[in-house]
N, C-alpha and C positions, 0 to 999 in steps of 0.2 A: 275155620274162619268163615264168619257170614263176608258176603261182596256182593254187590251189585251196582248199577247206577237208576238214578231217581231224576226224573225229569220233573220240575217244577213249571208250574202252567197257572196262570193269570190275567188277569188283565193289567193295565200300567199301573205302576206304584200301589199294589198291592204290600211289597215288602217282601220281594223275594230276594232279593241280593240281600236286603238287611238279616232275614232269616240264615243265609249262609254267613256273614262275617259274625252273627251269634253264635253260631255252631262251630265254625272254625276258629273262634275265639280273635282274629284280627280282622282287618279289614284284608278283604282278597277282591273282592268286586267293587267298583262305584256305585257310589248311592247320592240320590239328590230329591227334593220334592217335589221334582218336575217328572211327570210322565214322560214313559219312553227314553227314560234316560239309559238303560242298558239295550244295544244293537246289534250286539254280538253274542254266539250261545258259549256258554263257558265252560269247559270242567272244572268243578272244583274238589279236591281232595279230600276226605276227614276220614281219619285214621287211628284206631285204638288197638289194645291187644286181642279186642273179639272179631273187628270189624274192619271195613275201608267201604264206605262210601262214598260215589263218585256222584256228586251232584249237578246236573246238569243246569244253568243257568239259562234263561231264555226272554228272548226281546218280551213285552208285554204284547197281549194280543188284543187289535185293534182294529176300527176300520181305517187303512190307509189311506194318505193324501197322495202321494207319491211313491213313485218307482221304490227310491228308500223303507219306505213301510210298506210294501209291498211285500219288500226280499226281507224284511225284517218278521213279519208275521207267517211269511212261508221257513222259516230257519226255527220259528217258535213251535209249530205247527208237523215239521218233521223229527224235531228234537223228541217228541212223544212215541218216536217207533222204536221200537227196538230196545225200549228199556224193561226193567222188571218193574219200576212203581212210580205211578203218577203222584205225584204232591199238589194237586191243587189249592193255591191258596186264595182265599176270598178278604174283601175289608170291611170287618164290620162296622166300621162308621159309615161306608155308603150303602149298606143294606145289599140285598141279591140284586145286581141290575140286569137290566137287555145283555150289558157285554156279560156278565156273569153268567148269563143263558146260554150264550153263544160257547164261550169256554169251556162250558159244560160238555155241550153237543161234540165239539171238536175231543173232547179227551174221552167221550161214548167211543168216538169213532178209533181213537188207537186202540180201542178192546184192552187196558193192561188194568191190573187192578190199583186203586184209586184212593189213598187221603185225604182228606181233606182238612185243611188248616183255614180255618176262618180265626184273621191277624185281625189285631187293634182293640181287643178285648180294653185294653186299658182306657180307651178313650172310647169305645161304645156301649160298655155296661156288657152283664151278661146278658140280659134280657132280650135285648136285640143282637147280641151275637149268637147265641141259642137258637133265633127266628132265624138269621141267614147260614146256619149249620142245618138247620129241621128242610127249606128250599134246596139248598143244595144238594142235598144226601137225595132226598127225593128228586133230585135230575140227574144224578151222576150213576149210571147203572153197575158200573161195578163197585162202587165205595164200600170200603171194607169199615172204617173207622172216620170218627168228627175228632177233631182236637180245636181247644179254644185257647190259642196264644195271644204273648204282645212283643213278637217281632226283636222292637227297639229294645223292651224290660227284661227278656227274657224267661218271660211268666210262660209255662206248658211249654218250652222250647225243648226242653232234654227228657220230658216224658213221652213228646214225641219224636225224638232221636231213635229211643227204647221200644218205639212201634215199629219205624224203619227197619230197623236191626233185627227185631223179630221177625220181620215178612219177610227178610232177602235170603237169598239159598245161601247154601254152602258155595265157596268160591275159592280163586285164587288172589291174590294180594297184587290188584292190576300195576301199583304204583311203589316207589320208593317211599319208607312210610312220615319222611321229611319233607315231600312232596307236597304242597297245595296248589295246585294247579299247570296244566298243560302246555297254557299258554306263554310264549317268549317272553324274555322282557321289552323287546321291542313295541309289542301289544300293551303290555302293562304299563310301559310308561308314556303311548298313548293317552291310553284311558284315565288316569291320573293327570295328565293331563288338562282333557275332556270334561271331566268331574269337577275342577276349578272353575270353567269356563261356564257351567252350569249353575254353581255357587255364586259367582262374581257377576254374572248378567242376566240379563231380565227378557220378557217378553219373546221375539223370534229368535231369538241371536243363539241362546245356547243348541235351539234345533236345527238350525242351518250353520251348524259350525261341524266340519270334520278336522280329525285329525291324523298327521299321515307321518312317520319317523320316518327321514331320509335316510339318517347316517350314525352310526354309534360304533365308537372308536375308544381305545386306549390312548394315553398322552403321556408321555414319557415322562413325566412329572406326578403319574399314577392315579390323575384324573379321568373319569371318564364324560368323552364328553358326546352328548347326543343334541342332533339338528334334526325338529322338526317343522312341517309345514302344518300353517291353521288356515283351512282352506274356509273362505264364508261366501255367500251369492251376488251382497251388492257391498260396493264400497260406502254406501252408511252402516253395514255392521263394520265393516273393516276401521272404519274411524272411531269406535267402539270398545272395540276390542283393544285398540291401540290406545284408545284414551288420548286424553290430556295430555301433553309433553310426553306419551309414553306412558304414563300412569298405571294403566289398566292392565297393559300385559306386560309390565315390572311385576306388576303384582302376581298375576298369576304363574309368571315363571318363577317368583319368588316360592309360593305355597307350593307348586308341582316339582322344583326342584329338590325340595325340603322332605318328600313323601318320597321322592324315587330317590336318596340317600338313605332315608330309613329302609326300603326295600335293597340294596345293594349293598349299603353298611359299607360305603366311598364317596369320596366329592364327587361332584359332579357338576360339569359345566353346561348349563341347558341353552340354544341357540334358538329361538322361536323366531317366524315367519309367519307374516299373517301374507296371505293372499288369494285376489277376487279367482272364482269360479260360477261363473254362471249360471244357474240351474242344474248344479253338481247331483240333488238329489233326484234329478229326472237321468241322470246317465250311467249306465249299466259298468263301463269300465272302472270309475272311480268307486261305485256301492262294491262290484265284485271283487277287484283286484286291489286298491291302494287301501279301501278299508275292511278289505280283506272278507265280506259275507260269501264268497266264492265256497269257502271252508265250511259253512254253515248248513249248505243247501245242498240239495243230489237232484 
């Protein structure tokens, strides 16, 4: 059996989470149109009779504003050690940019050998995705192959699954092969969460929103019911999120509760809390310990 893990490297909204809910055929990560929407590095599973690939999901890499993106681009940045293949993937609707430079440089520096996926073939033509495959290869020193996908269409997604596969050693079967991912459900229905909250608002409010599970319980009624808090920085987002009579976070407990039933395959009673935090993203307890990047980083 080939195994190994694949650390995927980008800059934000390239379509790296979308590229793994392609490959694993469901959704397993959030996905939104907003950069920097994934914070957290992921495993994610994908398991056949020849192979298990563990895909490593990773924040986008960026210049940070804050503490938050700080520890988010060092967690993206360390995720490239220690694996067998870098997956770089590029967007060709924005062409090679500065950050695409940088990304480059940064995945020189973990010395592992190197893919490259230039995503959005469907919406930048070959022509120009061909020009940001031909830049890229020529910065990335160890790139072994270019592949030209579309992410969302799943154009070139499973011929280069079939590259993967072929570069990774022989191995052992790290995972249960029902298994897609590592992470709790507690995380998961975070983030599901989080991912509504992203859909549903606009401008600062989905980036100054965390989300933190207090409490997830049985109910003798065979409900499960989970209490989390929605932490935001000033009470105009928190009148936001809350909406109208409520409006806003009906709705989004409605949609989140709806997806983490689908993932448990039981009711489930969701409790949401919105509450002010201060310049949450400036302070190291709540990035490392309640949203958990402590896990991310060495």
């Amino acid at each position: 059996m080939k195994s190994g893990f694949v650390a995927l490297a980008g800059k934000p909204n390239v379509g790296k989470s979308t590229f793994i809910n392609t490959v694993l055929g469901r959704k397993v990560v959030i996905v939104s149109d907003k950069p920097q929407t994934t914070r957290n590095r992921i495993n994610c599973i994908y398991t056949d009779k020849d192979a298990q690939i563990i895909f490593v999901d990773t924040p986008g890499i960026h210049k940070p504003l804050h503490r938050l993106g700080e520890y988010m681009v060092k967690a993206a940045v360390q995720a490239l050690k220690g694996v067998d293949i870098v997956l770089f993937i590029l967007d060709a609707a924005d062409g090679f940019t500065e950050t695409d430079e940088q990304v480059a440089k940064i995945v020189n520096e973990s010395r592992t050998k190197t893919i490259i996926a230039v995503n959005k073939i469907d919406v930048a033509g070959e022509e120009k995705a061909k020009s940001v495959g031909e830049l890229a290869k020529g910065m990335v020193e160890n790139a072994i192959s270019v592949h030209y996908i579309s992410a969302l269409k799943g154009i070139g997604v499973f011929e280069l699954l079939d590259k993967i596969k072929e570069e990774l050693p022989e191995g052992p079967q790290y995972y249960p092969e029902d298994m897609i991912t590592d992470r709790p459900l507690s995380f998961m229905a975070a983030e599901i969460i989080r991912e509504k909250i992203f859909h549903l608002t606009r401008q600062e409010v989905p980036h100054s929103t965390a989300v933190v599970i207090e409490e997830i319980k049985d109910r003798p009624n065979g409900v499960l019911y989970i209490r989390a808090n929605i932490y935001v920085e000033r009470d105009s987002q928190k009148g936001i999120l809350i909406g109208k009579s409520g409006s806003m976070i009906k709705k989004i407990g409605t949609l989140a509760r709806e997806e983490i039933e689908f993932l448990v395959g039981r009711k489930v009673f969701l409790d949401l809390n919105v509450k002010v935090k201060e310049k949450w993203r400036e302070k190291d307890f709540i990035i490392l310990q309640e949203i958990g990047l402590k896990h991310d980083i060495k």
